[in-house]
N, C-alpha and C positions, 0 to 999 in steps of 0.2 A: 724881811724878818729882823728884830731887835737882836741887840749884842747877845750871843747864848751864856747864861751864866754855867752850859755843864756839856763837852760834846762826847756824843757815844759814838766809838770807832767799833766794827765790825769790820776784821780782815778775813779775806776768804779766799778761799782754795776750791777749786770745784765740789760746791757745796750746794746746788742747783736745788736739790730737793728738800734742804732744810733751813737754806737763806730767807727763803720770805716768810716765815713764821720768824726769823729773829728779829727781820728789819722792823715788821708789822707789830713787834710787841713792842721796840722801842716807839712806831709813830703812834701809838695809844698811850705813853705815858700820861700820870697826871698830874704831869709840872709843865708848865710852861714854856720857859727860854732853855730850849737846849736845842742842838743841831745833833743831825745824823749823818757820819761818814762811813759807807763801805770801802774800802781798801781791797782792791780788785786783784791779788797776787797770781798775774798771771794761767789765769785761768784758763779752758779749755773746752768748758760745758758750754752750759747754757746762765752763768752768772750774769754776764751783762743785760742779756735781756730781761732776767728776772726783776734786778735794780730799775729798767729802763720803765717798767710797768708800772714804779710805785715815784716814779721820778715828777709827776706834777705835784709830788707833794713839798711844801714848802721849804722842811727843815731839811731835804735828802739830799748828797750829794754823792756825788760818784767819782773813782780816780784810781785808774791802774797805773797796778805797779810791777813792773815786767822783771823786776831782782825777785827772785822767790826766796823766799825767807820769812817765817812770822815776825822775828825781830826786825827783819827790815820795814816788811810791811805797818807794822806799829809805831815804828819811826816817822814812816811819813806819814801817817795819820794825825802824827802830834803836831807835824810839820804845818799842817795847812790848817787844822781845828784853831776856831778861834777863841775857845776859853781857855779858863787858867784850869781849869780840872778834866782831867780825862778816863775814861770809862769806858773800858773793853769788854768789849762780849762776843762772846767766840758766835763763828757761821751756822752752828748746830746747838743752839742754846734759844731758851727762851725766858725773858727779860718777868719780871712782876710789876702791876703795871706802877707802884711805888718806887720801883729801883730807883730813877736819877732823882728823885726827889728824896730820897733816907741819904744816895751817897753825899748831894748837895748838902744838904742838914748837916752833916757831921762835918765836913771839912769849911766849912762857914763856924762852926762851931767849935773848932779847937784846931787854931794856926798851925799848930805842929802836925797836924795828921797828916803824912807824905804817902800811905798807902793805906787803901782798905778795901775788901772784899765781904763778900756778904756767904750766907749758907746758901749752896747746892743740893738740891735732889737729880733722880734719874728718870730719864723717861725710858721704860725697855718696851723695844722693839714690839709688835703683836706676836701674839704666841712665846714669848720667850720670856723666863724670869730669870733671876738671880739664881748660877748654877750651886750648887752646893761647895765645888772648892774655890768661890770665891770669897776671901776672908774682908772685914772691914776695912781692911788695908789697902788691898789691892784693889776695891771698888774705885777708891781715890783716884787710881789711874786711868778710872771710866769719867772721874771730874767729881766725883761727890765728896763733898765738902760740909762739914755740923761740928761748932765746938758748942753747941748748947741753943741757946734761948736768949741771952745776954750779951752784952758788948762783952768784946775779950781784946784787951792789950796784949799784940804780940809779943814776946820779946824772946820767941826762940824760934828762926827760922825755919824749921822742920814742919811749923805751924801755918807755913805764909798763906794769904787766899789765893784761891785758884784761876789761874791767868782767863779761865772765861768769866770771870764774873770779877773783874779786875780794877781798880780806879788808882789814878795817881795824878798828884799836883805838880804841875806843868814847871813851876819852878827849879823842882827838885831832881825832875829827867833832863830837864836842862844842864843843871848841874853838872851831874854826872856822864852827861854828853849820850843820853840815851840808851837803847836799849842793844845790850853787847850781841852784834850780828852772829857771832862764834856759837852764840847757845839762843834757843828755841828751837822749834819745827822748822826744817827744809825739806819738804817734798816728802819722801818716804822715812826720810832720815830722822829718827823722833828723838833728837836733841829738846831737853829742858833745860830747868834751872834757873832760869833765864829768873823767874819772880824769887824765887829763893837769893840769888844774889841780890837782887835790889833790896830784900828787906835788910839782909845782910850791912849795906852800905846804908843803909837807911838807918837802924840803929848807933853802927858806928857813928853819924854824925848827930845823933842826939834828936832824930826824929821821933814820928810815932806812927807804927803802923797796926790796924785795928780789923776784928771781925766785927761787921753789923750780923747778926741774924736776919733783919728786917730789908737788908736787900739783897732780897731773893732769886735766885734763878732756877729753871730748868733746863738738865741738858740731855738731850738725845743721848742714847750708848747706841753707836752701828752696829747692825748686826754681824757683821764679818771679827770686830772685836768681842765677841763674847764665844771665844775659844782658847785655849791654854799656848798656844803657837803665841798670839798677837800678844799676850804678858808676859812671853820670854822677849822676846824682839825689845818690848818697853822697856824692860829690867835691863836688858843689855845695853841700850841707849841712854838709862839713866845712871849705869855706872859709867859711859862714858862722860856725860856730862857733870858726874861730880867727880870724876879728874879734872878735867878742865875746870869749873870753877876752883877747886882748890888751886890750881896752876894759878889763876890770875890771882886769888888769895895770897899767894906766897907759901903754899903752903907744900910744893910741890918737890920731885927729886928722889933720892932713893927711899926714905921713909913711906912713899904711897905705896912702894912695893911691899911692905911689912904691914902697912894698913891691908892691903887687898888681901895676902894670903889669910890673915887673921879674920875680915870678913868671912871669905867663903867657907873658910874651916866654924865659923860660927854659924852662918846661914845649914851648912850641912850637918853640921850638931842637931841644930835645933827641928830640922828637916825631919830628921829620925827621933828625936824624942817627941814629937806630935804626929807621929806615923799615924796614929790613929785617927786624926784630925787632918780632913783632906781636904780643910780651909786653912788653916796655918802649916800644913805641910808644904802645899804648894806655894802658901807666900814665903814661905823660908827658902823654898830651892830655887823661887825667884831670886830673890835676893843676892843666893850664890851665885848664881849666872850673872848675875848682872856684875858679879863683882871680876869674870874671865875679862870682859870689856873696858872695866876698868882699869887691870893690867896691862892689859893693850896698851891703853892709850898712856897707861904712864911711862911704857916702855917705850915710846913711838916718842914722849916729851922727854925722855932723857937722851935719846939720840939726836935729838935736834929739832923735832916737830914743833911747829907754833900752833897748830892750831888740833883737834881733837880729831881723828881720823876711825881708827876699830872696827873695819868692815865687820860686818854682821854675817856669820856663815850662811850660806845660802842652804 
């Protein structure tokens, strides 16, 4: 195979039943020079044999990585790929068969683009739709992603694309020495942020980070996620990780404890003023929980903690 001008990394976690509809939509792109890396994160199932099935195919490679971690796993993906762009797509997602050819296009077309992701839909489950107190908001946490129809220049992190349908130039993870191990998914432990930082560091240095609409993806919601339990646990998880990124921010110390209480007394405000509204109620009382985890963990960094801990009550 010729030098790949674009490689797509899939890292994965025992994700047996929904890996070969991902791999399968990257080997039908229709672009040419690109390569396919699975990233085998200590798996458990039946992942290797799935990869091994599709493995006389030319562009596919395989490579476990026995550190669990998404961010580690994503590391070495960049590690071994041999272009300058790189393109993630989560184990339970499905590619358009345009994706590495809209992300190519765009980062060929304007040197600065350091990150871009494209719009997400959902695929639910059989029998199962979208319940009533899920708000547009918290859909996001199932992975759905639409700022429109049009290119849109980020430039407020809150915006970032969403780490399955993910691209970034190899220079610019170099840079920054990669993808920070302390924040993404470990195992059950559903640490993010992880792309919210990088765009973060990405503007700071005078980057450009963009939504394509046009590279599309779909992603599976499990069905075990589509109950109000698994969006407290997220919520909890993501206020521990936007302690921690503020901590690396600088931005961390007794002030995040006056940030927290002020969250949750807003999240719980607004919780009861949309009482009636059991889509924005529950994403407000998300919110507040998630902001208990946060205090945790900025009282666990003011005692001395380096890294973000806030067990999750069982």
């Amino acid at each position: 195979m010729s030098q790949p001008l674009i490689s797509a990394i899939i890292c994965t976690y025992n994700r047996e039943q929904y890996l070969g509809l991902a791999i399968d939509s990257l080997l039908q792109q229709d672009f040419a020079e690109f390569e396919v890396i699975v990233v085998d994160n200590a798996s458990t199932d039946g992942t290797r044999q799935v990869v091994e099935a599709r493995l006389p195919h030319a562009k596919l490679r395989y490579i476990y990585e026995p550190i669990t971690g998404l961010s580690v796993a994503r590391n070495t993906g960049a590690k071994i790929a041999q272009s300058s762009i790189l393109a993630y797509l989560d184990d339970d997602a499905i590619a358009t068969p345009q994706w590495l050819r809209v992300l190519y296009s765009a980062y060929e077309n304007h040197p600065k683009l350091a990150i871009a992701g494209g719009k997400v839909t959902l695929i639910w489950p059989e029998g199962i739709t979208s319940p009533p107190w899920l708000s547009d908001n918290l859909a996001g946490n199932l992975g759905a992603y639409n700022l429109g129809e049009q290119w849109v220049d980020i430039n407020n992190s809150g915006l970032t694309p969403r780490g399955l349908n993910y691209s970034i130039r190899r220079s610019f993870l170099e840079k920054i020495g990669g993808f920070d191990i302390n924040l993404g998914r470990v195992g059950k432990r559903l640490l993010s942020n992880e792309e919210l930082q990088m765009t973060e560091l990405a503007l700071q240095e005078g980057w450009q980070v963009a939504y394509i609409p046009e590279a599309l993806v779909a992603h599976h919601v499990a069905p075990e996620r589509v109950n109000r339990s698994w969006f407290m646990e997220r919520g909890w998880w993501q206020g521990i990780s936007e302690c921690y990124r503020e901590q690396l921010a600088g931005q961390d110390g007794i002030v995040q404890l006056g940030r927290g209480g002020e969250r949750i007394l807003r999240g719980l405000y607004k919780s009861i003023k949309y009482f009636g509204n059991p889509a924005l109620r529950f994403d407000n009382f998300v919110y507040a929980y998630g902001q208990i985890g946060y205090l945790i963990a900025a009282i666990s960094g003011l005692v001395g903690s380096t890294s973000p801990r806030g067990n999750h009550p069982q």
